[in-house]
Backbone bond lengths (Angstrom), bond angles and torsions (degrees), N, CA, C in turn:
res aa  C-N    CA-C-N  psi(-1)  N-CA   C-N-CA  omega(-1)  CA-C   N-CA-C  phi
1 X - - - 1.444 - - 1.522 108.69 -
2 X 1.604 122.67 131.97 1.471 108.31 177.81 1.573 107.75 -97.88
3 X 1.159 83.61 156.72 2.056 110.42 -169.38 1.899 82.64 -42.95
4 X 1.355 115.31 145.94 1.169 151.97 -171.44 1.111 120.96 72.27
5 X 1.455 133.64 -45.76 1.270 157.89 166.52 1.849 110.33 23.01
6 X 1.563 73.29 -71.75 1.976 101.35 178.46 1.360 109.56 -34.77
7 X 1.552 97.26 -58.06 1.391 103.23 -158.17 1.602 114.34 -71.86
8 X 1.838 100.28 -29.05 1.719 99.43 -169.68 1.631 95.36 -76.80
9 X 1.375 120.07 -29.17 1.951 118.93 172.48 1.667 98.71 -42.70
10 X 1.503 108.09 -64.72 1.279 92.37 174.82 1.281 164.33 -98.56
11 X 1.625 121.12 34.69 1.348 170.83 -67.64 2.010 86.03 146.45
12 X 0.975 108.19 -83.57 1.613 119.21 -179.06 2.117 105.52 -47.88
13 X 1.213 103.82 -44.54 1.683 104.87 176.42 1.679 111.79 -70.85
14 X 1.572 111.41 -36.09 1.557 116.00 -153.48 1.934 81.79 -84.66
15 X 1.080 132.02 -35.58 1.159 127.53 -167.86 1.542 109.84 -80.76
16 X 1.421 123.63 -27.36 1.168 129.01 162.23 1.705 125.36 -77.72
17 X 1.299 96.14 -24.51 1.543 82.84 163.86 1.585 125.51 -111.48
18 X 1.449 118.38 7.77 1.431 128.69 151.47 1.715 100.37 -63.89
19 X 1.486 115.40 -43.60 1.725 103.39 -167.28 1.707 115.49 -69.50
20 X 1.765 102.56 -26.74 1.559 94.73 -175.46 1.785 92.88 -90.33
21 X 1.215 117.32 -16.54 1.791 94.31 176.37 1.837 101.07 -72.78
22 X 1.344 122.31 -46.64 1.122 104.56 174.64 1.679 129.39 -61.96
23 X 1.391 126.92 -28.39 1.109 126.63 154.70 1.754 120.30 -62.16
24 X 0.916 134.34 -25.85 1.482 121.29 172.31 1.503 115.89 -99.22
25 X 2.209 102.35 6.21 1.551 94.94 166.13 1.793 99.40 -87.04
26 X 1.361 114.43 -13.84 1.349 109.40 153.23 2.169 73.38 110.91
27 X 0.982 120.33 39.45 1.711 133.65 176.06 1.975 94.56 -86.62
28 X 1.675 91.06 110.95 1.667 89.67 163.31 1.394 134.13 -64.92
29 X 1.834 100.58 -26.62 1.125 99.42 157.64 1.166 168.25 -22.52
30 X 1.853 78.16 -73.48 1.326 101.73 179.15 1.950 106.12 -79.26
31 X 0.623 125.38 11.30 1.439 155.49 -158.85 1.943 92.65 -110.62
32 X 1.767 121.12 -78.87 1.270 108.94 160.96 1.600 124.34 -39.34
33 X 1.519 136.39 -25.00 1.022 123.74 -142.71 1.565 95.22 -102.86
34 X 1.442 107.22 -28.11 1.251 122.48 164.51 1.110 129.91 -44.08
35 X 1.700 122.32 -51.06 0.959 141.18 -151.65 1.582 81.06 -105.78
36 X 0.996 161.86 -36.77 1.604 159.77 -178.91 1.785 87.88 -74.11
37 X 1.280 143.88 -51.70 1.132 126.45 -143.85 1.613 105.13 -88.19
38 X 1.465 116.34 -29.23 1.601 130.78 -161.46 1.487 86.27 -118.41
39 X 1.146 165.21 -48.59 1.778 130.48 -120.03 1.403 76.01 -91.52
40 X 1.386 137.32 -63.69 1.791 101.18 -143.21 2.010 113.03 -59.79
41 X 1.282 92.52 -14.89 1.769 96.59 176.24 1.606 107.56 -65.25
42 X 1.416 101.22 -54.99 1.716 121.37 172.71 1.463 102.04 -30.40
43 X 1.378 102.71 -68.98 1.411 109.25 -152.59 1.676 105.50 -61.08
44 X 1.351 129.28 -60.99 1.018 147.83 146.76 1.626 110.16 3.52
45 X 1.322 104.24 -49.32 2.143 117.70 179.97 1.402 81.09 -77.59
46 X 1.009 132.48 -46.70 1.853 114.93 -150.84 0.929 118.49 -93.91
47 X 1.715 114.75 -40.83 2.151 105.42 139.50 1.477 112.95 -27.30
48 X 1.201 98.48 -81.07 1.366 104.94 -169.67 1.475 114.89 -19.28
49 X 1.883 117.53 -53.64 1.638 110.31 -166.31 1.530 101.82 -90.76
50 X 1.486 107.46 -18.46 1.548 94.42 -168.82 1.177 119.88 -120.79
51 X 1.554 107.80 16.46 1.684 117.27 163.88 1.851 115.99 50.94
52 X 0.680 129.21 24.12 1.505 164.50 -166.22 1.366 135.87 -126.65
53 X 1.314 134.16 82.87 1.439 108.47 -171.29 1.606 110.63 -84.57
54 X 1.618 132.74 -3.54 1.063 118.84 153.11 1.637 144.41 -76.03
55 X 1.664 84.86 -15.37 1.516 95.35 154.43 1.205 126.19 -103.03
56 X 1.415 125.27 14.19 1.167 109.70 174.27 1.638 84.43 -112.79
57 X 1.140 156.15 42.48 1.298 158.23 -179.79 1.800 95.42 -124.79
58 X 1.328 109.93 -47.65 1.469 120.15 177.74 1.523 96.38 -61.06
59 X 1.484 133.62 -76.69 1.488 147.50 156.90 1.719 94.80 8.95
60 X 1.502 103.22 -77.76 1.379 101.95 -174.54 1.345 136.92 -63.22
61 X 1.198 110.14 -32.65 1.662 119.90 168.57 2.094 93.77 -59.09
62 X 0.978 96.39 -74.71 1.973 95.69 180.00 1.210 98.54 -24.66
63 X 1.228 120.21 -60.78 1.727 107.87 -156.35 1.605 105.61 -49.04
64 X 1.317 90.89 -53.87 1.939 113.45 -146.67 1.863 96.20 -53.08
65 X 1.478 104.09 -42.56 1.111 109.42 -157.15 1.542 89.07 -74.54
66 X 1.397 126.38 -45.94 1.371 126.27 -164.32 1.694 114.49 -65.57
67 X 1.347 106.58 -38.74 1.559 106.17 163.16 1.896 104.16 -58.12
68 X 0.962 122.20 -36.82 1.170 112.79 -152.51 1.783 103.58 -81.22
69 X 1.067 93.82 -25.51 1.764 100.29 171.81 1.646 104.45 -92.40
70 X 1.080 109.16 -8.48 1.632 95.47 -166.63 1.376 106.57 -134.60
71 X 1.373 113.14 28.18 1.747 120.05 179.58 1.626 96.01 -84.28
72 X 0.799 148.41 41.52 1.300 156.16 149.14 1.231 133.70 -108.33
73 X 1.454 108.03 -10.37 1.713 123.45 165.65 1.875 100.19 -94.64
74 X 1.968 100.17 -4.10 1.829 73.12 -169.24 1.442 98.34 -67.90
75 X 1.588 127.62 134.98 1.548 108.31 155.96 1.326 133.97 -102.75
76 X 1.899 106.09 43.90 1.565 96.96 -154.53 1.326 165.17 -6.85
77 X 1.655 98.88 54.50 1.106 124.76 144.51 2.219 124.11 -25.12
78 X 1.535 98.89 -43.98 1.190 112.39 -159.74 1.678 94.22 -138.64
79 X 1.270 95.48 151.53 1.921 106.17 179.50 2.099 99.45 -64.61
80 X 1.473 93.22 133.47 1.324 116.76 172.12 2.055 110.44 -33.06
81 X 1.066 99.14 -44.27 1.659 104.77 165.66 1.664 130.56 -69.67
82 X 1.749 113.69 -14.59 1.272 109.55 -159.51 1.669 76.03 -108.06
83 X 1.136 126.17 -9.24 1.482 129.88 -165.20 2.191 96.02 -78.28
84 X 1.276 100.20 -67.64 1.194 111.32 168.71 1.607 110.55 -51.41
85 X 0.851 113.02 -80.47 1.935 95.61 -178.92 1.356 116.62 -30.06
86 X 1.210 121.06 -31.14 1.619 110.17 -176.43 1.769 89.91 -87.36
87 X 0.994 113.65 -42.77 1.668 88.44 -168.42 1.666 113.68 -88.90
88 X 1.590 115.70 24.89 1.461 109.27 149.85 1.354 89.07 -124.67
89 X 1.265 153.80 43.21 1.240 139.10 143.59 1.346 114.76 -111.57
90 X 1.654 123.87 2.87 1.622 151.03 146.77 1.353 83.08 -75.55
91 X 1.451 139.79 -117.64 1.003 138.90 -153.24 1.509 127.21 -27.02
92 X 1.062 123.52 -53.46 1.853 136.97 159.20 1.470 105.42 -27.14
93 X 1.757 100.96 -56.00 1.625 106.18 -163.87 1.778 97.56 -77.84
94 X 0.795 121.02 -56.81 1.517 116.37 175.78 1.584 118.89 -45.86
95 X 1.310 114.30 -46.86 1.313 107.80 170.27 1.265 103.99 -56.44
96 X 1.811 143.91 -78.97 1.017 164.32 176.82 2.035 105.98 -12.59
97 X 1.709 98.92 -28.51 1.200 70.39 -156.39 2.030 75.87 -121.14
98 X 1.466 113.54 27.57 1.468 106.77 176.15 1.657 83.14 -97.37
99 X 1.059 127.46 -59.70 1.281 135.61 176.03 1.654 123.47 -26.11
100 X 1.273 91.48 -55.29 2.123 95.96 168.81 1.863 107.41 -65.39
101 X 1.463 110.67 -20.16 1.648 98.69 -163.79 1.670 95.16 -98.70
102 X 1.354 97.66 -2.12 1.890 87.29 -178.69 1.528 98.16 -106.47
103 X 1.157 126.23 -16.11 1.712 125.03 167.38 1.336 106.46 -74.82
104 X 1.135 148.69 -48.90 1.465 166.14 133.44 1.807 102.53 3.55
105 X 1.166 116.63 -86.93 1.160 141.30 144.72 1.728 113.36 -0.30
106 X 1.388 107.03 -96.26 1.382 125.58 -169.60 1.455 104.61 -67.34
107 X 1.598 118.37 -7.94 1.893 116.14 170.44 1.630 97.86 -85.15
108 X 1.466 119.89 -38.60 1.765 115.29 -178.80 1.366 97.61 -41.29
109 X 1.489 120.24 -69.82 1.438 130.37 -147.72 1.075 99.50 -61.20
110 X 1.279 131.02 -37.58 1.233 141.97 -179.52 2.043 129.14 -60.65
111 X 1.778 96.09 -45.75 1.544 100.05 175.10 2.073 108.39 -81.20
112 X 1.141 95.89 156.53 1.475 108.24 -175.14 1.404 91.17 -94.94
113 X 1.850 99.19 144.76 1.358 131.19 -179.06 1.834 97.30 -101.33
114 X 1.881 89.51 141.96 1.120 91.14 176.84 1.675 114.67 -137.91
115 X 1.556 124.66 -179.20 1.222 118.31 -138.37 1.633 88.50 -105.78
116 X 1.857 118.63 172.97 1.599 98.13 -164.18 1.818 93.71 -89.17
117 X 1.754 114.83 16.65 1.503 109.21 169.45 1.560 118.75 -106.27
118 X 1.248 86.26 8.22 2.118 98.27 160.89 1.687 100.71 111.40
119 X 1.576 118.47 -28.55 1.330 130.91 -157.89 2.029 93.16 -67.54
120 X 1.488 108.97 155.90 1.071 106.62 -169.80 1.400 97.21 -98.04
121 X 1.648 115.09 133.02 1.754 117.05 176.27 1.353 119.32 -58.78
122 X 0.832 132.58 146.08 1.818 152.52 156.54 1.402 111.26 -23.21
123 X 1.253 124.56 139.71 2.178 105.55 159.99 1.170 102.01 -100.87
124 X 1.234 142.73 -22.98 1.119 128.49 142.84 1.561 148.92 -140.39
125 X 1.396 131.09 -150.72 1.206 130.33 -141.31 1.645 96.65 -91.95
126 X 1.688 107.42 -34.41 1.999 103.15 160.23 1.417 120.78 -51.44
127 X 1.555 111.81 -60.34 1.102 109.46 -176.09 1.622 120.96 -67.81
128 X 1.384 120.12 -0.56 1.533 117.17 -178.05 1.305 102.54 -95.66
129 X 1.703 112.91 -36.04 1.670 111.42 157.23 1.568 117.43 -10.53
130 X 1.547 84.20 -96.15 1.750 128.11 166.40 1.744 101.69 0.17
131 X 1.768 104.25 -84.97 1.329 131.15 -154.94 2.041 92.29 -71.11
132 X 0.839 113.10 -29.79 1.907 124.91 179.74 1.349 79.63 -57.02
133 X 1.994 110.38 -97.07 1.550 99.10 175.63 1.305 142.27 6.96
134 X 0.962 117.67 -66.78 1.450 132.04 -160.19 1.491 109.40 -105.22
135 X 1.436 105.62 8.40 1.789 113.78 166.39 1.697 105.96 -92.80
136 X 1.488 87.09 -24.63 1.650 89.87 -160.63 1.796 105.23 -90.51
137 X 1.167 104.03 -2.95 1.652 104.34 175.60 1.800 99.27 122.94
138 X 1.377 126.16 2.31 1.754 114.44 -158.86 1.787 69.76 -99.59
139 X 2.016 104.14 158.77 1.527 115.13 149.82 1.350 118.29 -43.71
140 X 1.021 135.37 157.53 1.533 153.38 -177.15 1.329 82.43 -89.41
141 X 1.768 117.56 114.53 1.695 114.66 179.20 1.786 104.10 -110.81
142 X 1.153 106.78 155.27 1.787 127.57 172.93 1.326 107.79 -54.61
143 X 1.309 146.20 158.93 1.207 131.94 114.24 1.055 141.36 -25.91
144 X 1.210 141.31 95.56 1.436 138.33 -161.17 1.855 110.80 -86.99
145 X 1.533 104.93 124.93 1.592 107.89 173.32 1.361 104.84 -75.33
146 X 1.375 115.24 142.86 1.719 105.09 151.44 1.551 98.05 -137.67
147 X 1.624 87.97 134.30 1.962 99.16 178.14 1.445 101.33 -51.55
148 X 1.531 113.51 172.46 1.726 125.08 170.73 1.490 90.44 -97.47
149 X 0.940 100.67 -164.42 1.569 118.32 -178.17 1.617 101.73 -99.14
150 X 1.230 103.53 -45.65 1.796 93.44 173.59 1.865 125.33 -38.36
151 X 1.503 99.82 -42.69 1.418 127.04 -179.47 1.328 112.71 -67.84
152 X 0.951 134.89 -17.34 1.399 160.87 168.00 1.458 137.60 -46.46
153 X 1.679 123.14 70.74 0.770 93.19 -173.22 1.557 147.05 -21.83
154 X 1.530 134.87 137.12 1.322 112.73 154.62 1.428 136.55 -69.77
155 X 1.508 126.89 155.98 1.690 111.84 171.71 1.657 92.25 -131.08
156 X 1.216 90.52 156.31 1.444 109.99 -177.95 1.626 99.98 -154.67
């Protein structure tokens, strides 16, 4: 162990458990002091999983706020820091993996469906009209506009 060590461990504990008594007296402060002592470490974990610095900026706001509502489940069991790494390395992974299911997602809607005779399907129920039509022998017709009456010129 090198000469001081001891003392900054415990210097490092007395300062961590003044911050969660002041965070569960509900102290904004101690709440800033938090967020000055851990986010660039924080942030650093949430790059890390989510390759992103706008989501790992999002990552961090979640955490801060989520300790801050939920510093009452900490039961220090574990140092005030190993507590936070797991709950932005939950958060990272959850973002990380809300993010793959909404890209996932928005590529379906995106690729065209096709018929089991190769032809590409309709998106919808006009255009399957249309393409019906024009199987059965009619021209392949436009959509047709018709003005309202509001649009209309008047005559007098």
């Amino acid at each position: 162990m090198r000469p001081g060590s001891a003392r900054r461990n415990t210097v490092d504990i007395d300062t961590e458990l003044r911050l969660v008594e002041g965070l569960q007296a509900g102290d904004a402060t101690a709440l800033e002091a938090l967020m000055e002592r851990y986010s660039s470490r924080l942030y650093r974990l949430a790059y890390g999983i989510t390759r992103s610095s706008r989501d790992a900026e999002e990552v961090l706001q979640d955490v801060f706020l989520t300790v801050f509502r939920k510093i009452g489940s900490f039961e220090g069991r574990a140092t005030l820091g190993t507590w936070l790494y797991r709950v932005t390395t939950n958060a990272a992974l959850n973002r990380r993996r809300g993010l793959a299911a909404r890209a996932e997602g928005a590529l379906d809607d995106q690729l065209p469906t096709f018929l089991a005779d190769g032809h590409r399907a309709a998106r919808n129920a006009q255009a399957e009209a249309r393409v019906d039509g024009a199987a059965d022998g009619e021209p392949l017709s436009r959509p047709t506009f018709t003005p309202s009456r509001a649009s209309a010129p008047a005559t007098g």
